[in-house]
N, C-alpha and C positions, 0 to 999 in steps of 0.2 A: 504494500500500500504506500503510496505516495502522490508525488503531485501528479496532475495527467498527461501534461504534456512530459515532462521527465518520463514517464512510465510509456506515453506511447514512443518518443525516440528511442529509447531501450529497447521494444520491440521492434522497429524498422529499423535496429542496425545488430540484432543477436535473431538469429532464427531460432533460437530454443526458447525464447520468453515470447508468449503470448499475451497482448493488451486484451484481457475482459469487458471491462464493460465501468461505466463509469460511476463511484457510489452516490457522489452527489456532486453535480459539476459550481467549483466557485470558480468563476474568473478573478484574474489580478490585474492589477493597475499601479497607479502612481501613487504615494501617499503626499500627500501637501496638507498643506494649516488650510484649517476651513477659510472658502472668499481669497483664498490667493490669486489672483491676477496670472498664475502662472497655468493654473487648470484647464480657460478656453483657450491655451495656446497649444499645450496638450494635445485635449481635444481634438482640435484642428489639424493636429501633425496627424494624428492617427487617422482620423478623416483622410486625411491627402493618401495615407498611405492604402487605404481601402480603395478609393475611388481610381485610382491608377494601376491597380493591380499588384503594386510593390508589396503587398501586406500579404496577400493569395501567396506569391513569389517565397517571399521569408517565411511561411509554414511549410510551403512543400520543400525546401531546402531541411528544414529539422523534422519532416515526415510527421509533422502534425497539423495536417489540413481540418480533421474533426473537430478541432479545437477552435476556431476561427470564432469572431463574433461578428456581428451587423454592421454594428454601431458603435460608437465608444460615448459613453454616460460619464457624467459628473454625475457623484455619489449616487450611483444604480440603487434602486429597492432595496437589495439581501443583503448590504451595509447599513444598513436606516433603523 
């Protein structure tokens, strides 16, 4: 047990370790002081990096394209 992107690269690079299945998916982020000015800058990079495809690019280079998210959130729900 561990994180899942860690646990699925381990799998796409050992054929004897098989990724199961996920127990409960959290996504990770940036940690900043709440209202920092530096959040929708953030944001925005990740944005850029989704909408051009560089983001799709940098999972499938660590063999963890399941992991992928939408959208990138200032203080998503499951932190709140």
């Amino acid at each position: 047990m561990s994180t899942t992107n860690g646990l699925r690269y381990a799998a796409a690079q050992q054929p004897a370790i098989r990724f199961s299945n996920e127990f409960r998916r959290l996504d990770v982020g940036f940690a900043l002081p709440a209202g920092s000015p530096l959040a929708p800058a953030l944001q925005a990079a990740v944005h850029k990096l989704i909408k051009t495809g560089e983001y799709q690019r940098i999972l499938r280079k660590w063999g963890v394209q399941p992991s992928a998210i939408g959208e990138s959130q200032i203080s998503p729900p499951e932190i709140r």
